[in-house]
C-alpha positions as CSV (number, residue, x, y, z in Angstrom):
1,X,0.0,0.0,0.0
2,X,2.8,2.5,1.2
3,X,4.8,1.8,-2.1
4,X,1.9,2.4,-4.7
5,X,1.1,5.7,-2.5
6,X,4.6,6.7,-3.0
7,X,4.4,5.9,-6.9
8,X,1.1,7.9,-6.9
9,X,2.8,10.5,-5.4
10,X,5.7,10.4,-7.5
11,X,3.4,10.4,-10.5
12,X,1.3,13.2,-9.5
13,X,5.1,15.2,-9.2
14,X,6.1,14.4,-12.1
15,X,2.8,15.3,-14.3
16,X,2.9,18.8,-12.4
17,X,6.6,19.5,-13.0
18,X,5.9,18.6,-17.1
19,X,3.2,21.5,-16.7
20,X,5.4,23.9,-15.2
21,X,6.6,26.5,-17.5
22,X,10.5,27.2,-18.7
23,X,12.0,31.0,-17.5
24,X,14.8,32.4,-19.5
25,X,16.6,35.5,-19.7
26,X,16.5,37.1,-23.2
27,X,17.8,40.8,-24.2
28,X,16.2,43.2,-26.5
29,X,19.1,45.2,-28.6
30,X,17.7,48.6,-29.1
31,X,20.6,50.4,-31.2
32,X,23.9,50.2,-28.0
33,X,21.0,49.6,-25.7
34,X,20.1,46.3,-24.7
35,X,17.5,45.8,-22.1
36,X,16.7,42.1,-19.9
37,X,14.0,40.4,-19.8
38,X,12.9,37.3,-17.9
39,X,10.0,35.6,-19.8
40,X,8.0,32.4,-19.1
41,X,8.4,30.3,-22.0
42,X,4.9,28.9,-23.8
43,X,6.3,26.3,-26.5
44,X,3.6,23.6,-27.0
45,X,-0.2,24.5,-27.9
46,X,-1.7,23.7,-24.3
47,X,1.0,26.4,-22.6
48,X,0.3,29.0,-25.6
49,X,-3.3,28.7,-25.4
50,X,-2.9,29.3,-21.9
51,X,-0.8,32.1,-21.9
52,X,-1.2,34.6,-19.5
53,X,-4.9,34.1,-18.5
54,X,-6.0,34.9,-15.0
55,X,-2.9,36.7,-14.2
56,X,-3.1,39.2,-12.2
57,X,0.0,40.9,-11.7
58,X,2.8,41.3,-14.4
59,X,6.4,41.7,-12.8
60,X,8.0,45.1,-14.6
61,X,10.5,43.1,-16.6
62,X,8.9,40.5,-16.5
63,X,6.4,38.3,-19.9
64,X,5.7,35.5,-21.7
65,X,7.4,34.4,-25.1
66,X,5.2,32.1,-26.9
67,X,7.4,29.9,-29.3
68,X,6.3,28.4,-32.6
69,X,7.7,25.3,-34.2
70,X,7.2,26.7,-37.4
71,X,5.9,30.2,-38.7
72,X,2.3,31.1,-38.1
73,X,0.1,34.0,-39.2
74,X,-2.6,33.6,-36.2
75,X,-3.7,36.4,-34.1
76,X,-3.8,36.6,-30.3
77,X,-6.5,37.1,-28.1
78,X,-7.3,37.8,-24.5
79,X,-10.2,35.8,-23.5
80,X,-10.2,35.4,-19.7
81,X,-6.7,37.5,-19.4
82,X,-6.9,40.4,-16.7
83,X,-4.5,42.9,-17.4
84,X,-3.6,44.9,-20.3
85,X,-0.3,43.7,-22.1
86,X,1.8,44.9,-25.4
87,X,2.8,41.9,-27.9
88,X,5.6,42.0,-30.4
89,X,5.8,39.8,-33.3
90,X,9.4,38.4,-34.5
91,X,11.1,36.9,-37.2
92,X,12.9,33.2,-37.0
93,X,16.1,35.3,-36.5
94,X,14.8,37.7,-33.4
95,X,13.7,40.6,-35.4
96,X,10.9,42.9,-34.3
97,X,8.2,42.9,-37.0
98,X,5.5,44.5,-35.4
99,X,3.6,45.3,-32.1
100,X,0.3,45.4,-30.7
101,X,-1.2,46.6,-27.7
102,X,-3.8,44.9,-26.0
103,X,-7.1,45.5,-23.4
104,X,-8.5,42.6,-21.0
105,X,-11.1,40.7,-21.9
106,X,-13.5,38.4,-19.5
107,X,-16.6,38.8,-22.3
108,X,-17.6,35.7,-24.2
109,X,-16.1,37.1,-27.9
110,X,-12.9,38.9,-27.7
111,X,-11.6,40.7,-30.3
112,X,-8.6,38.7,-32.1
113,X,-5.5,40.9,-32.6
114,X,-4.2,40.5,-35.7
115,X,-0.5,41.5,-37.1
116,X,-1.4,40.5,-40.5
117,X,2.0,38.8,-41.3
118,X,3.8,35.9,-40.5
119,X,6.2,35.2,-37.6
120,X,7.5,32.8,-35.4
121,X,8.0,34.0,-31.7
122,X,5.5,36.1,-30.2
123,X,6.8,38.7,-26.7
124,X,4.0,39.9,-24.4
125,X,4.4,42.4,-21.5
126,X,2.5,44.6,-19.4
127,X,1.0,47.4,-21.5
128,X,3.5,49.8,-22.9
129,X,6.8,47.9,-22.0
130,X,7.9,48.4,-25.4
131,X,7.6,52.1,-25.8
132,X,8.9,52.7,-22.1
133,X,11.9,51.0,-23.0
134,X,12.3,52.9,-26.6
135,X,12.2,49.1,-27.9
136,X,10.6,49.2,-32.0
137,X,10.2,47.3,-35.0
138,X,13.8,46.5,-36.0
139,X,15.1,46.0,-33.5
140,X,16.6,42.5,-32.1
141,X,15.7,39.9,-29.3
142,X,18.6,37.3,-28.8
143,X,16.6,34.2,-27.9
144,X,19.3,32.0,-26.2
């Protein structure tokens, strides 16, 4: 009895830990100026979906990079998500393409923010991250 407890247990761990999502440091080059950020990293379909719903609090340098295994042209949404956030759309090689702001959403249809192009990572942070940080289209985000 004790040892199949202990395997339950052990199960239970393990399936939480898989859940658990990756944080890395990446750095945004802005011209000379590079700025850190730590982000939570959302790399299969179940974390992405996810994303930052029914969080309440942002840290300041803190977001969420949603990784694609190949490129994608779908927009973002923020069904059930409680604070306001900005999203940047790169390139395979870290390049800015464009970004969006965002406003909460706890209705039943959200609108769907679309970049209308294709990318393959996606960066979101609290509402006007980007701008504070004089971070634009062009510029870079070194990814490893």
């Amino acid at each position: 009895m004790w040892k199949n407890g202990l395997k339950l247990i052990g199960f239970l761990f393990r399936q939480e830990k898989n859940t658990r999502l990756q944080t890395k440091m990446i750095k945004v080059s802005s011209g000379e100026r590079i700025t850190k950020l730590t982000v939570q990293v959302a790399d299969t379909q179940e974390k992405r979906d996810k994303g930052l719903m029914f969080v309440g609090k942002l840290p300041e340098n803190e977001g969420m990079l949603f990784v694609f295994s190949e490129k994608t042209n779908v927009g973002f949404w923020m069904k059930n998500t409680l604070i306001p956030l900005s999203i940047a759309f790169l390139d395979t090689d870290g390049k800015i393409l464009k970004i969006l702001d965002m406003v909460p959403c706890i209705e039943d249809e959200c609108p769907i923010y679309d970049p209308e192009l294709s990318y393959h990572y996606a960066i979101e942070v609290n509402l006007g991250w980007f701008e504070k940080n004089q971070i634009k289209a062009g510029d870079f985000v070194k990814l490893d």
